[in-house]
C-alpha positions in Angstrom: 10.2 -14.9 18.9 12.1 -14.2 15.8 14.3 -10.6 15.9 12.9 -7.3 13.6 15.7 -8.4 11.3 15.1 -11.8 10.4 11.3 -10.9 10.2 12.0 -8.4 7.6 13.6 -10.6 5.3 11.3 -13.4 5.8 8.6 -10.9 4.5 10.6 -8.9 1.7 11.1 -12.9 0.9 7.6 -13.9 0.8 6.9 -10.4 -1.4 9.3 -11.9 -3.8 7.9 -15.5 -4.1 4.5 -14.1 -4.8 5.7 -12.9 -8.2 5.3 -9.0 -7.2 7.8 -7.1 -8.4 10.4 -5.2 -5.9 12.7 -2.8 -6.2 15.3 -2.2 -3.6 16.3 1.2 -2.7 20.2 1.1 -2.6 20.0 -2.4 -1.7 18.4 -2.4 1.2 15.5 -4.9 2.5 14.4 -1.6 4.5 13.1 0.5 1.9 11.7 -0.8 -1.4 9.2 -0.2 -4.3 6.1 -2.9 -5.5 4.3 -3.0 -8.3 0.6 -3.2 -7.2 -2.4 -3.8 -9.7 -5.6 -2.5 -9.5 -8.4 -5.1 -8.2 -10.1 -6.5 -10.7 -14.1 -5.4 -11.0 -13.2 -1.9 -10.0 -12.2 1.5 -11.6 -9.1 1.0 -10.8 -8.5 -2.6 -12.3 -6.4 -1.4 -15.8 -3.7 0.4 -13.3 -0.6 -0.2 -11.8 1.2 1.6 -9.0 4.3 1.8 -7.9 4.2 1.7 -3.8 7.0 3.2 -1.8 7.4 0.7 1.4 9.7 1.9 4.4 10.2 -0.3 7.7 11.2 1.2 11.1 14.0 -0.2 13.2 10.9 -1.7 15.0 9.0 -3.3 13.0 7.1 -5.7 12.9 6.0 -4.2 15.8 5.6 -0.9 14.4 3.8 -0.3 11.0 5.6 0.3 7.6 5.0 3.9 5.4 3.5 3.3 3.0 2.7 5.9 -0.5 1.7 5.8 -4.3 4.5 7.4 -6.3 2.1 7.7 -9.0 -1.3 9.6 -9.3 -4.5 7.9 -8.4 -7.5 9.7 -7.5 -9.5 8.5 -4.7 -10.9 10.1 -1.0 -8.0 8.1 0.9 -5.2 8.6 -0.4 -3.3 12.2 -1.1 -3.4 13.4 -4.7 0.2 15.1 -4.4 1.8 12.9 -1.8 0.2 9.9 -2.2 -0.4 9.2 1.5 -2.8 6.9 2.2 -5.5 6.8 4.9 -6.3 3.2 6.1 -6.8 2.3 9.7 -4.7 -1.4 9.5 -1.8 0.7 8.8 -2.0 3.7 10.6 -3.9 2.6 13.7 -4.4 -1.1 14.3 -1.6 -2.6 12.7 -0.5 -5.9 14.3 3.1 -8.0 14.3 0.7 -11.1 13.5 0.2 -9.1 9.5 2.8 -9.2 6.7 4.3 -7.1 3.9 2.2 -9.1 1.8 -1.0 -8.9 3.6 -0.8 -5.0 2.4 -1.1 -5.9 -1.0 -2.9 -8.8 -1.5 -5.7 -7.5 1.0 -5.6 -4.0 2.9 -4.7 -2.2 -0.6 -7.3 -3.7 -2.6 -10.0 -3.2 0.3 -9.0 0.1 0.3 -9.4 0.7 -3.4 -13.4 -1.5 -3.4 -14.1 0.3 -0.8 -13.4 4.1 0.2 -14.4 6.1 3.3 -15.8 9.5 2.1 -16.1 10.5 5.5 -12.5 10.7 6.5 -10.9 11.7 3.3 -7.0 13.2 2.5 -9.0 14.1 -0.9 -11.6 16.1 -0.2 -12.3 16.7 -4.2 -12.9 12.9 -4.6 -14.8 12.2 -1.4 -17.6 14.8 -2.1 -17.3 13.7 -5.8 -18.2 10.0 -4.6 -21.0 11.1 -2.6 -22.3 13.4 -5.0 -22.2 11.7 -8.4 -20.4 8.2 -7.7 -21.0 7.8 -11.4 -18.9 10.8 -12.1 -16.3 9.5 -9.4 -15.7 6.0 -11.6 -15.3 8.1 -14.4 -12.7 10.5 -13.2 -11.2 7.6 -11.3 -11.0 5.6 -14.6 -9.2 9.1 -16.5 -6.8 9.1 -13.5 -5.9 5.4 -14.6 -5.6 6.1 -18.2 -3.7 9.3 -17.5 -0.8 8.1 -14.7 -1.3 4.3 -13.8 -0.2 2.5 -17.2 3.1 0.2 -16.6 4.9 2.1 -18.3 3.8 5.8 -15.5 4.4 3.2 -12.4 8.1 3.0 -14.4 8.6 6.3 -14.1 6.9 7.6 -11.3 9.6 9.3 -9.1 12.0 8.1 -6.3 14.2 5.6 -7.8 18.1 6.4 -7.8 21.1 5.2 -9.4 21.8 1.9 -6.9 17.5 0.2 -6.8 17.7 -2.6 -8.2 14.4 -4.6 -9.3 14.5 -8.0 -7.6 13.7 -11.2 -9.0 13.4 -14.9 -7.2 17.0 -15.2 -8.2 18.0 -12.3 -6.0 16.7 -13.9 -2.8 19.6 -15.3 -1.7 22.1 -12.9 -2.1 19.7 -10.2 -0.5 18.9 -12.6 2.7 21.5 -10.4 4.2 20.2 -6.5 3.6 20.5 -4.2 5.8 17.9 -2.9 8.2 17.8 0.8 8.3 15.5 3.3 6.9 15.2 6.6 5.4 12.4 9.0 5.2 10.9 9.9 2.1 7.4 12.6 1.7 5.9 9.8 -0.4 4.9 7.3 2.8 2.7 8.5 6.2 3.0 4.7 8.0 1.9 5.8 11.3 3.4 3.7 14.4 1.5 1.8 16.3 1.2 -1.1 19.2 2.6 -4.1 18.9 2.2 -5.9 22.5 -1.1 -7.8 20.6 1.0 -9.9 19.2 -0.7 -13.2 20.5 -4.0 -11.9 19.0 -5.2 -14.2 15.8 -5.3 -12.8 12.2 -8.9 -13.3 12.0 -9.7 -11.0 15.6 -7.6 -8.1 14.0 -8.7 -8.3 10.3 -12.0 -7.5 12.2 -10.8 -3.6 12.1 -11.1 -3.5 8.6 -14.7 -3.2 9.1 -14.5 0.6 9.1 -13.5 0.3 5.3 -16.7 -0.9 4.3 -18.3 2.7 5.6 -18.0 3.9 1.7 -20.2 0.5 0.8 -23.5 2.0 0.1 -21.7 4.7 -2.7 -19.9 2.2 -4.2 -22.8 0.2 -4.6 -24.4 3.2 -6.4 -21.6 3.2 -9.0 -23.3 -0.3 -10.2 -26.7 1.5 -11.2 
């Protein structure tokens, strides 16, 4: 079994390789920004965000915070903290998923396909209910308003020693430190990690709950 540390940098590491962009929070492998992109055939597919990612001492056996530092507007996630609502990460998060696996898969889930029945915005929940053409429309203003590349550059939280990370970085950041600091941006709730022999396709199972907000999404198609 490989130690919390190593696992961390094997995943910042993989982040990297995948062309995402990172920014390091004074240098550490702990606490970090991404740019994330909007999945494409949504409302949200002209965006980009810039995610706020803290690790616990334990992880991967406990489950990275997680927040948008830039406004989006839908039922899961917080207008004015940008907390974000999603079972994988606050309940049923498993050592067998990686930093990656929250952007290539659990984010854009969560974006195709919100839960107005468990909402942290209640305006945009009974919005998508209500009128889901409405909701794409105010989603889309939200993107036009705060999730161009240039808003995700500026949304708030970087300081004087982040550092944006390129494939040319990896080596001399194989080395980062490991601790954390908190930061109102991220709710990353801890949870279990004695599954750890479970597969990948037994837990992605769980994501079945984000597919509650299917039959008003397929109303936004009409």
């Amino acid at each position: 079994m490989s130690s919390p540390k190593r696992r961390v940098d094997t995943d910042v590491m993989k982040l990297l390789m995948s062309d995402y962009e990172v920014t390091l929070v004074n240098n550490k492998m702990s606490e970090f920004y991404v740019k994330f992109k909007g999945p494409v055939e949504t409302p949200f597919a002209k965006g980009v965000w810039k995610i706020h990612v803290e690790l616990p001492e334990q992880f991967p056996y406990k489950s990275p915070s997680i927040g948008f530092m830039n406004k989006i507007f839908h039922p899961n996630i917080d207008e004015l903290s940008g907390s974000v609502c999603l079972d994988v990460i606050n309940q049923t998060w498993s050592p067998m998923f990686e930093l990656i696996n929250i952007f290539e898969i659990f984010l854009p889930q969560l974006l195709r396909y919100p839960n107005p029945t468990d909402p942290l915005n209640g305006e945009a929940a009974a919005l998508l209910m209500r009128d889901p053409k409405a909701y794409t429309k105010k989603v889309e203003s939200y993107v036009d308003k705060y999730a161009s590349a240039e808003d995700a550059d500026k949304a708030g939280g970087d300081g004087d020693g982040d550092e944006p990370m390129s494939r040319s970085h990896r080596d001399r950041e194989r080395n980062g430190n490991g601790a954390s600091a908190g930061n109102g941006h991220s709710n990353g709730v801890d949870a279990d990690g004695e599954d750890e022999d479970e597969s990948m396709s037994d837990k992605m199972s769980d994501m079945g709950e984000l597919s509650d907000g299917d039959e008003f999404m397929g109303e936004m198609d009409d």
